[in-house]
Steps between C-alpha positions, in 0.01 A plus 500: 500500500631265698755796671203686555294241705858487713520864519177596596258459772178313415329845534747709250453170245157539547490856450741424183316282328192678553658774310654312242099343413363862503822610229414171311131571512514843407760456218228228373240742505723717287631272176078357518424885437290503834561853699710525754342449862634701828622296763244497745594655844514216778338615844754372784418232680487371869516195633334345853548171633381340825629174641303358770533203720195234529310701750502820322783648681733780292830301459670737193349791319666636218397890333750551199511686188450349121583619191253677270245289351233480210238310641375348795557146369890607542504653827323200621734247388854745622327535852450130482892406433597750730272351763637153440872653514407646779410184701797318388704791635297460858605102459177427467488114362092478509264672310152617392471773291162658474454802222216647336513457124341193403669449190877516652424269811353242253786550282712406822269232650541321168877631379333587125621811358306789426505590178624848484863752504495369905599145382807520660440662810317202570738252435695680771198416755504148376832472629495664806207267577754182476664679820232422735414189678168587493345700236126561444342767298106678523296731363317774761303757475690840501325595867674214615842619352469830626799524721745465191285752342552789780886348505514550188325851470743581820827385219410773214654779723774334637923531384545170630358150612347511877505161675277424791604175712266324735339892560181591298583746250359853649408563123236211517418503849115567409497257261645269668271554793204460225642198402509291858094671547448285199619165567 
């Protein structure tokens, strides 16, 4: 195991172990005489992220592609490590991270674990938050996180990431435009 955390990136571990839990799973279901389920088909994912200065000015905007996911719970919590990677790639040492599902930004406000298969995806965020000299985490209401979303939308048809750098991202230039009307 320990060759294999070596070996591979965090993503291909990821994608490993993920695997290994559905074989274990599946061979459980077996020897408990339970029928055998079909994987389920992942939709690909995309992922938006937005870093903006204290006056609402576009600093970094990221569009990339995820992997295939289950459920929204898991795209939420991917787009939020790759945001955070993200800003420690732009050097940014200050941040506030707004997203819109409650239960992972009070998971994060309060480092507690969420009880679920995601457990360790979040550990990963609880590390990356120990990177920043500043770190605060809230809850808003998915209007208000709309830019990721269109960055995000933007990411599902793209080969690879797009990085925007003190430009607005012409993907989200309406709502970004939406955005400044409402503050």
């Amino acid at each position: 195991m320990e060759e294999m955390i070596v070996c591979l990136s965090s993503d291909e571990l990821e994608l490993f172990l993920v695997q290994a839990w559905i074989i274990w799973k599946q061979r459980n279901s077996i020897i408990h005489g339970k029928q055998l389920q079909p994987p389920k088909d992942g939709s690909d994912s995309g992922i938006g992220a937005i870093i903006r200065n204290d006056r609402g000015e576009v600093m970094a905007a990221l569009s990339a592609k995820g992997p295939p996911v289950t459920c929204s719970e898991e795209a939420e919590i991917l787009a939020c490590r790759r945001a955070m990677e993200f800003a420690m790639e732009c050097r940014f040492s200050e941040l506030v991270l707004k997203g819109d599902n409650q239960a992972l930004m009070k998971a994060l406000s309060s480092r507690t674990g969420l009880l679920s298969r995601l457990g360790h995806i979040l550990q990963d965020v609880f590390c990356m938050l120990n990177s920043f000299s500043l770190m605060q985490v809230h809850f808003v209401k998915r209007s208000a996180n709309n830019v990721a979303h269109v960055l995000a939308r933007y990411a599902k048809d793209l080969i690879e990431d797009v990085v925007w750098i003190e430009d607005p991202p012409p993907p989200a230039e309406a709502a970004l435009l939406f955005y400044s009307m409402s503050i």
